[in-house]
matplotlib code that plots the C-alpha trace (Angstrom):
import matplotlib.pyplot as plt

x = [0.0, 1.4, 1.7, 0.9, 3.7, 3.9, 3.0, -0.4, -0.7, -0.5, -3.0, -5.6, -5.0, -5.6, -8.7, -10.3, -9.5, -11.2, -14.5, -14.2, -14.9, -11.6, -11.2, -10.5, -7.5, -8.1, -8.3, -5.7, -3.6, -0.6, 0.2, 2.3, 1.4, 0.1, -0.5, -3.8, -4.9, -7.3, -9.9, -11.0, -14.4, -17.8, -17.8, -20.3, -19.7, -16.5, -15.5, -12.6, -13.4, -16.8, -16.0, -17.8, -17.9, -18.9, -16.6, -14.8, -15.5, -16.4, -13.3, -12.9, -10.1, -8.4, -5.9, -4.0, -3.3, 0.4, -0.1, -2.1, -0.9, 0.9, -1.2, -4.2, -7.7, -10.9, -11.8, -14.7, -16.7, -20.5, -20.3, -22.8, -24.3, -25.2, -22.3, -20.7, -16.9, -14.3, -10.7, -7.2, -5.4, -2.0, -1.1, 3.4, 5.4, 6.6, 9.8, 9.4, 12.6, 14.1, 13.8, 16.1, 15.4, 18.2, 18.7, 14.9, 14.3, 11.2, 11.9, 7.4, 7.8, 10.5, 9.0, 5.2, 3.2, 0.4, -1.7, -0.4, -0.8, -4.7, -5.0, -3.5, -5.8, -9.0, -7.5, -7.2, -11.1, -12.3, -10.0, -9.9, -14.3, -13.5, -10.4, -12.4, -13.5, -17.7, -20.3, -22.4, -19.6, -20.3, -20.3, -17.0, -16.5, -12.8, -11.4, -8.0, -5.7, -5.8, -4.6, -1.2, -1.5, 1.9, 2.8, 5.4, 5.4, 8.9, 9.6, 8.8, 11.2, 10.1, 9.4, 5.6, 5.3, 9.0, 9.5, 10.7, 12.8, 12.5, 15.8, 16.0, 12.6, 10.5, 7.2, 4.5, 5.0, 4.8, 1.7, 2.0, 4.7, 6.9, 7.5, 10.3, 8.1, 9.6, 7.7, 4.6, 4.4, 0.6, -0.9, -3.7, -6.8, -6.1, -9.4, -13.1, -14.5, -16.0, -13.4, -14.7, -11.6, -9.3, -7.4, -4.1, -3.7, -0.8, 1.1, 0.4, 0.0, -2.2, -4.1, -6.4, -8.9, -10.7, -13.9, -13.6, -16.6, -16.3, -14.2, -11.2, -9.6, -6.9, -4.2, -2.4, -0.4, 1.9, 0.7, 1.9, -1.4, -4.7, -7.5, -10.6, -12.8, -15.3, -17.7, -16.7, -16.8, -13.5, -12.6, -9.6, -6.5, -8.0, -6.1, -6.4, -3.1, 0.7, 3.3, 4.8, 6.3, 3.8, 3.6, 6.4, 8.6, 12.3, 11.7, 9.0, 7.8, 4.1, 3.0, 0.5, -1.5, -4.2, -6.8, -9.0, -11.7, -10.5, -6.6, -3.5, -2.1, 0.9, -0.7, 1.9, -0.3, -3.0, -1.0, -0.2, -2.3, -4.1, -3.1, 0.2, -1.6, -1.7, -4.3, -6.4, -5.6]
y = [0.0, 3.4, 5.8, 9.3, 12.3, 13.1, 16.6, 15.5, 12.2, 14.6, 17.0, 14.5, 13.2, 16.5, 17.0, 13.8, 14.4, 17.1, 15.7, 17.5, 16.4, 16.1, 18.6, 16.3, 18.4, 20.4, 19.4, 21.2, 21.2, 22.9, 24.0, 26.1, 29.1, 27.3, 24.4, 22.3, 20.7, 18.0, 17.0, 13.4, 10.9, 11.1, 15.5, 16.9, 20.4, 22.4, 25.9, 28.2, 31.4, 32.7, 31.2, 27.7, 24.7, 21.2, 18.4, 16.3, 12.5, 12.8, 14.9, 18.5, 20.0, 23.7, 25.4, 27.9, 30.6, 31.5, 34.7, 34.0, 35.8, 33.3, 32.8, 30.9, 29.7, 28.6, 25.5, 23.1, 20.6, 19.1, 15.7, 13.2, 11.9, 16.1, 16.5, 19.9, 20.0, 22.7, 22.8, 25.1, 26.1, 27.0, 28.6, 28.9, 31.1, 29.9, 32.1, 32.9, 31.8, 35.0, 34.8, 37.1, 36.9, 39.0, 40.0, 39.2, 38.6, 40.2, 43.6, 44.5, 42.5, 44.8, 48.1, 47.5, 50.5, 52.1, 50.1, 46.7, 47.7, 48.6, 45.1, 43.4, 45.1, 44.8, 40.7, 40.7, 42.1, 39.0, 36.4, 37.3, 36.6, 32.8, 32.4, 33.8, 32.4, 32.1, 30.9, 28.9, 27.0, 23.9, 20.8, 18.9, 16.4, 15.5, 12.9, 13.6, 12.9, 15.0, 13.8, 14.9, 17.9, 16.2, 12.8, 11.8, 14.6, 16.0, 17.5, 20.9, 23.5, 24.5, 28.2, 28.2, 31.8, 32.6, 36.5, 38.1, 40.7, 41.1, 43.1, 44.2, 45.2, 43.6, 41.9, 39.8, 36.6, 33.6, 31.5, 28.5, 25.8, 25.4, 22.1, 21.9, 19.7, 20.3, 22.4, 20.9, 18.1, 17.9, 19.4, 17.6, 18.9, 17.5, 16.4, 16.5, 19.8, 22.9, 25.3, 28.8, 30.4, 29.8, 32.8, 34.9, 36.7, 39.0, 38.1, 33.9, 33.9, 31.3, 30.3, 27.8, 28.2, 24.8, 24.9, 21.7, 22.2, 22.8, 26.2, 23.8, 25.7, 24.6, 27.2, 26.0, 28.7, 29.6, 27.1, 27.3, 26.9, 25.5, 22.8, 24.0, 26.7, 28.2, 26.4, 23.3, 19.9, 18.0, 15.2, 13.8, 13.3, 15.2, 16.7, 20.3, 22.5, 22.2, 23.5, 26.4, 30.0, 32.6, 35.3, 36.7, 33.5, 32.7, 29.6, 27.1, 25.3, 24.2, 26.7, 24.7, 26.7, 26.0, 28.2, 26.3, 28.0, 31.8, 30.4, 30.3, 27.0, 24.7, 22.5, 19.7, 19.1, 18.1, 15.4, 13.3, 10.9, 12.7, 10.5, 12.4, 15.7, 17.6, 15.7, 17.7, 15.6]
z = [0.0, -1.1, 2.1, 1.7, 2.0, 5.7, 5.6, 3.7, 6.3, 9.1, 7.9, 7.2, 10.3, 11.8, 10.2, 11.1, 14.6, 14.5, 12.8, 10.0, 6.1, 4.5, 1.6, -2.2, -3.5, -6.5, -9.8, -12.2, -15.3, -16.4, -19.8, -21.9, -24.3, -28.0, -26.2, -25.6, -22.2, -21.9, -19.6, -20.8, -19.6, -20.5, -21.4, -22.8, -22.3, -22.0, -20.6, -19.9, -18.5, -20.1, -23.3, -23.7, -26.1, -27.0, -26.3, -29.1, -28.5, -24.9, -23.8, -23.1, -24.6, -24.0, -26.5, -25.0, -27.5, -27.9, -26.2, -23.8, -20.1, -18.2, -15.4, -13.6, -15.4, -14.3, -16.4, -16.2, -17.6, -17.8, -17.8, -19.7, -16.5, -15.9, -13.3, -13.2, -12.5, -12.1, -12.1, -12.5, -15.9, -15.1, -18.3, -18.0, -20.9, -24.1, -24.9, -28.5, -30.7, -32.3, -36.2, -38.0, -41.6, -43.1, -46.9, -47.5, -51.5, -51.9, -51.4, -51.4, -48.1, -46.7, -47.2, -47.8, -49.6, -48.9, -51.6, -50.6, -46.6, -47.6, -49.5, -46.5, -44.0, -46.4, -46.3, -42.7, -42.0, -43.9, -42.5, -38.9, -38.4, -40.2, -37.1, -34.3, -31.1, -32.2, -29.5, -31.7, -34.2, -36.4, -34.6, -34.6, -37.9, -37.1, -34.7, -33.2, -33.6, -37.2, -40.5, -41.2, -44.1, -46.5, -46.9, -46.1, -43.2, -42.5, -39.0, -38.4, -38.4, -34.8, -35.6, -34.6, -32.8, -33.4, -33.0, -36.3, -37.8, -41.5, -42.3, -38.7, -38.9, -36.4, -37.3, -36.0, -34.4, -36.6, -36.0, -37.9, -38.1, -41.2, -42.9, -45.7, -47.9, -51.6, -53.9, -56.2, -53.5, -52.4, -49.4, -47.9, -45.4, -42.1, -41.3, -43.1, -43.0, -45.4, -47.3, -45.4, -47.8, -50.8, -51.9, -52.5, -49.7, -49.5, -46.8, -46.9, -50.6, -52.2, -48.8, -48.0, -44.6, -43.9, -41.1, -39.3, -36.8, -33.4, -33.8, -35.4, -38.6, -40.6, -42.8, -45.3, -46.8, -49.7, -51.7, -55.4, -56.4, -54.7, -55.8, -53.6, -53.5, -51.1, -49.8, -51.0, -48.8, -48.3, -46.5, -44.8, -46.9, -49.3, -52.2, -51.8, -53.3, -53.7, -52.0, -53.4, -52.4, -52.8, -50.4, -47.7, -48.0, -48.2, -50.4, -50.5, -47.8, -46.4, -43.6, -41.8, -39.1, -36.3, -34.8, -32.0, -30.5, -31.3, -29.8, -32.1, -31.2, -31.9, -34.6, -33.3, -30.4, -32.4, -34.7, -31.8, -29.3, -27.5, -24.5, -24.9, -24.4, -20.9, -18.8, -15.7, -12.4]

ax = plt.figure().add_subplot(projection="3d")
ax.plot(x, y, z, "-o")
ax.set_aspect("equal")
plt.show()
């Protein structure tokens, strides 16, 4: 028989003594900024904070967006059987990787003009409503672990929310992970799911968005040219582009991006077991 710590032994002891109910320590889960948590038997519905969602497959699961304040969350859970449970995020920092792209080719990049920074915010006021966080989202149509989005599947580059400079310049943190999957290979959607986008954009060049219920959306970016359109139905494994180097690049490459539930999140987490994932305890 395991024996408890003797500071916890002692305290329970204590307690008892005194006739009092002994207090089940709470429930928590720690994980880092672009990560996901997960909170798994019988869930029916999931929450962190005031935002609220379905579970996938009887689990809860929370993606912590890569700039999400380090800090402590109020999670919980409504079970199947109608329980309601509650338990502690503890979201820890992710220190970016510094990115210094120096010598960048495409000098439009470097110093943007006025047209092309009104194109990219008139791009940005479309895209940013299909990545949102949205209250009522379509219900969930994948399984995770997700399909992998090339195949073969090299390993990423491990610049997901790397903080770059552009010729010194600084600019937005990266918020997908790079593969260096050759050019004209074919990209493939992750998962089923309904193309909410297809376009070239100017900063991601030829881009695919893919809605894959519950809040889940896909990127695919750079592509050298793409097979979908909007609105249309795909499935898992799914042709839907190839690689290429369209857009703010260096060289081609696939730029594969996740956005779950409004958060921009490592999409690494979501190619693996989920058994593997942070688990509340």
């Amino acid at each position: 028989m395991n024996r408890l710590p003797f500071s916890v032994s002692m305290a329970l002891a204590m307690t008892l003594s005194m006739g009092l109910r002994p207090i089940a320590p709470a429930l928590m889960v720690s994980a880092a900024q672009g990560e996901v948590a997960r909170w798994a038997g019988n869930c029916l519905r999931c929450s962190l904070e005031k935002r609220a969602w379905a579970a996938v497959n009887g689990t809860c699961y929370y993606p912590v967006d890569m700039d999400m304040k380090p800090g402590h969350y109020s999670i919980s859970r409504r079970t199947t059987g109608g329980k309601l449970e509650s338990a502690q995020l503890i979201v820890t920092e992710k220190r970016c990787v510094d990115e210094n792209l120096d010598n960048f080719p495409k000098k439009e990049y470097v110093n943007v003009s006025a047209q092309n920074q009104a194109r990219a915010a008139q791009e940005a006021s479309r895209v940013n409503p299909l990545i949102a966080y949205q209250a009522k989202p379509r219900p969930a149509v994948f399984d995770l672990p997700i399909g992998k989005p090339a195949s073969p599947l090299p390993k990423g580059v491990g610049n997901f929310g790397a903080c770059r400079t552009l010729n010194g310049q600084p600019r937005d943190r990266h918020t997908g992970q790079d593969y260096p999957v050759s050019a004209g290979k074919p990209v493939l959607s992750a998962a089923n799911g309904r193309v909410v986008l297809a376009a070239n954009l100017f900063y991601s060049g030829n881009s695919v968005f893919i809605d894959h219920g519950n809040g889940l959306v896909t990127e695919y970016f750079h592509l050298k040219s793409f097979t979908v359109k909007d609105n249309q139905t795909v499935t898992k494994g799914e042709r839907i582009g190839l690689v290429g180097e369209t857009g703010r690049v260096t060289g081609p490459h696939l730029h594969f991006g996740v956005r779950w539930q409004g958060a921009c999140i490592n999409p690494g987490f979501l190619l693996v077991d989920p058994s593997d994932l942070a688990a509340v305890n």
